[in-house]
N, C-alpha and C positions, 0 to 999 in steps of 0.2 A: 658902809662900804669904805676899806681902806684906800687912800691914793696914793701914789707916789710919793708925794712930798709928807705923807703921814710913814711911809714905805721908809724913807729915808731918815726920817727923824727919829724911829725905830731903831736904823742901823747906825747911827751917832751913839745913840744910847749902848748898845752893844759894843760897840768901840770903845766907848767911859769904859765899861762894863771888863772887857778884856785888857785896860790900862792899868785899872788894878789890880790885876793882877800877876803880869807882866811885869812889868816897870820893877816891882819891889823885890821881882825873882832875878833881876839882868844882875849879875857879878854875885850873888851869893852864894858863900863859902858852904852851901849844903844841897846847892842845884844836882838833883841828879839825871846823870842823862842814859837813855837806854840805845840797844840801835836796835830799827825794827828788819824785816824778815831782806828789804833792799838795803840794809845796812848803812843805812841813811840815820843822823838823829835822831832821838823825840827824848826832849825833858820832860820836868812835871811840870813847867811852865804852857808848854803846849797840850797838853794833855787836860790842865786845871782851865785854861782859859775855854776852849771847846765845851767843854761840860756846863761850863758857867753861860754860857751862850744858849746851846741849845735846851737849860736851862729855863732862861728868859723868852726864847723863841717856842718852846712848850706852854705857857703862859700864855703870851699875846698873840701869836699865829699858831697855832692847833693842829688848822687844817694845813698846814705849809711843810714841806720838807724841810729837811737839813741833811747838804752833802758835806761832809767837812773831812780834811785829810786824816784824822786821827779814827774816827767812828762811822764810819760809810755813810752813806747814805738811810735818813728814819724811815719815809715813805714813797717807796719808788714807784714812780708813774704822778708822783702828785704836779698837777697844772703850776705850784709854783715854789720854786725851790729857793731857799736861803744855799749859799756856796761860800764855805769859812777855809781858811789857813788860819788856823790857830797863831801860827809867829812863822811868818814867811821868813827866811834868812836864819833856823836855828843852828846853822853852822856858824853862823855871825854871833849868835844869841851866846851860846856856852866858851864861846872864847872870848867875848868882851867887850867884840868891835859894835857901834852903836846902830848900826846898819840891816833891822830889821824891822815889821813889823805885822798886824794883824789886819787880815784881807777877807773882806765882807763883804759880800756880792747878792740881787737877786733875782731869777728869774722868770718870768711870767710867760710862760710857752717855754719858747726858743729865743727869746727875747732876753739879752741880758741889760735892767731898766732902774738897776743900783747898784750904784759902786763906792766903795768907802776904805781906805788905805791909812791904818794909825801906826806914826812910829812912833813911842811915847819916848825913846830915848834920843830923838833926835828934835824932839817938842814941836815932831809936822803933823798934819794930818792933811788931806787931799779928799776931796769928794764930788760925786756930782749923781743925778737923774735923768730919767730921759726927759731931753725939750728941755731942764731947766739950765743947763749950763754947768761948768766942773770951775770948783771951787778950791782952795786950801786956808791953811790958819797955821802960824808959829808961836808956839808957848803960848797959846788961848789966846791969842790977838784975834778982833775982828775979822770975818771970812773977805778972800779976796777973790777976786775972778781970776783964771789963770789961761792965758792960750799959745798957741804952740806959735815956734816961732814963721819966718815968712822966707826963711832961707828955699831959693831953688834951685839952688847946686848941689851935686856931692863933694865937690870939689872946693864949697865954702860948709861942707857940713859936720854938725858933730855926731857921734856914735860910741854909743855905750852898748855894755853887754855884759854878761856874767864869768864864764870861763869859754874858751875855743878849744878845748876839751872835749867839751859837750859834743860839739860838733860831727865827732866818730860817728855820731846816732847815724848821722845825713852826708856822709862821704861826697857825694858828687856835692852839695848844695854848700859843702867845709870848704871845697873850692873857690867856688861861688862868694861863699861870707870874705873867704884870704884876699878876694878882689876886691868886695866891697871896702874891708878897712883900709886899703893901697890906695882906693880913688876917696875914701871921705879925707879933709883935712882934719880932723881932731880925732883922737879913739883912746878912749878908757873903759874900765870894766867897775863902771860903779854897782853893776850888782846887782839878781835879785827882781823887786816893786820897785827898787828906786830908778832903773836905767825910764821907765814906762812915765812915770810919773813927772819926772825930770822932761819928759818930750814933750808932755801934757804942760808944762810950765811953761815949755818955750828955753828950757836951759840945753837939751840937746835935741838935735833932730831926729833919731834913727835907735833905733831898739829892736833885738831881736834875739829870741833862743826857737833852739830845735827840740827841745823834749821839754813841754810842760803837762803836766795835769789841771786839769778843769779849775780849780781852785788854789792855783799859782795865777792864772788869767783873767779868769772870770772879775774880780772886781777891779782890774786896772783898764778895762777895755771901754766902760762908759765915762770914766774918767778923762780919754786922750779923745775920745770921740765927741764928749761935749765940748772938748776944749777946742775944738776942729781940726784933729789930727783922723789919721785913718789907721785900721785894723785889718790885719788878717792872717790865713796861718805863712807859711816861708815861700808855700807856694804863689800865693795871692788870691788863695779862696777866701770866702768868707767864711768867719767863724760860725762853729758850731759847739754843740755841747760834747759833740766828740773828739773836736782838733785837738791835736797834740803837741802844735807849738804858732809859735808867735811873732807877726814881725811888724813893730808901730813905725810910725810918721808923722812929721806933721801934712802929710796930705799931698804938698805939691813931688816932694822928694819921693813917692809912694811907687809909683811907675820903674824909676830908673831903680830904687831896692831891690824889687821883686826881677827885674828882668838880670841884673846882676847877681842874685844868688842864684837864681837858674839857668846862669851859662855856664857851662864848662869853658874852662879857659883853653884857649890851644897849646 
């Protein structure tokens, strides 16, 4: 019987697994990129990494699903699903910037109980299990523990995010975000796994998008949670495997987030 910590050592390996071949496609003068039917991205780097996964996860879990952005869903209804992003950030990916990476998630019910974030061009990796704690590593240095920070102001807090664009999705809640950045002191738009993972470190406090798919989420959320940050979607539910967007913390900042993206300002 597999356990978590066999669960995870699995998902490390798929990360190697997806480094190779990633890593050797980032800036080559023969990347081709397509756009799919949302006119979004997909190279043959996202496309080659996916296959090579499920792949390996055909091999050693059988009985296991695989949802992954490129190739739907293998078995739907199975009790425990692997949840991939081939190369989260592939707008990042074909123009150069080093700011992307592969997102490997698993989960057991409704339970999401692995999460594993590799950016091979930035030489980070970020992981953790449930119960056992969220970890990272740079350029293969020994793993570290990582936890969020203890800030409990917005007022001393940092805030990352990807584009205020997005926002259009959630009109009233675009309000709501335009007050948050006015009351945190720091905001940038690092982007993407990184703004999530970065909370998880304890280098910013506050992250949040309004339109994600399951497998943009899924593997950053036990990540900020081991690390004892908190998770949910914009409104302040808890996630599920249907949420469609996301908004982390380290925990204490959690409350005043959620109640300021859902005021309407007068």
């Amino acid at each position: 019987m597999t356990t978590d910590a066999d669960d995870l050592a699995l998902a490390l390996r798929l990360a190697d697994t997806a480094d190779a071949i990633s890593l050797p496609r980032f800036g080559a003068t023969d990347l081709r990129v397509d756009s799919k039917p949302d006119l979004t991205p997909v190279s043959d780097a996202d496309l080659a990494v996916e296959r090579a996964i499920r792949e390996l996860l055909a091999e050693q879990r059988p009985a296991d699903s695989v949802l992954g952005e490129e190739f739907g869903d293998s078995l739907p209804g199975a009790e425990r699903r692997w949840v991939i992003d081939p190369i989260d950030g592939t707008k990042n990916f074909v123009r150069g910037v080093p700011v992307w990476a592969t997102l490997i998630a698993l989960m057991d019910g409704p339970d999401l109980v692995v999460g594993v974030v590799s950016a091979p061009a930035l030489a980070r990796r970020w992981w953790a299990r449930s119960g056992g704690g969220a970890f990272s590593s740079f350029n293969g240095a020994p793993a570290r523990p990582i936890r969020v920070s203890g800030v409990t102001n917005l007022s001393d807090a940092s805030l990352s995010y990807s584009d205020y664009a997005e926002w259009a999705v959630a009109p009233e809640q675009a309000r709501g975000f335009r007050t948050l950045l006015d009351h945190c002191w720091r905001t940038r738009a690092y982007g993407d796994f990184y703004s999530y993972v970065l909370v998880a470190e304890g280098a910013v406090d506050v992250a949040a998008e309004p339109e994600l798919s399951l497998w943009d989420l899924a593997a950053l959320v036990p990540i900020v949670t081991e690390a004892g940050g908190q998770a949910t979607d914009v409104s302040g539910e808890p996630l599920t495997a249907a949420s469609t967007s996301l908004a982390v913390s380290n925990g204490p900042l959690h409350p005043a987030v959620i109640e300021t993206l859902n005021t309407i300002p007068a």
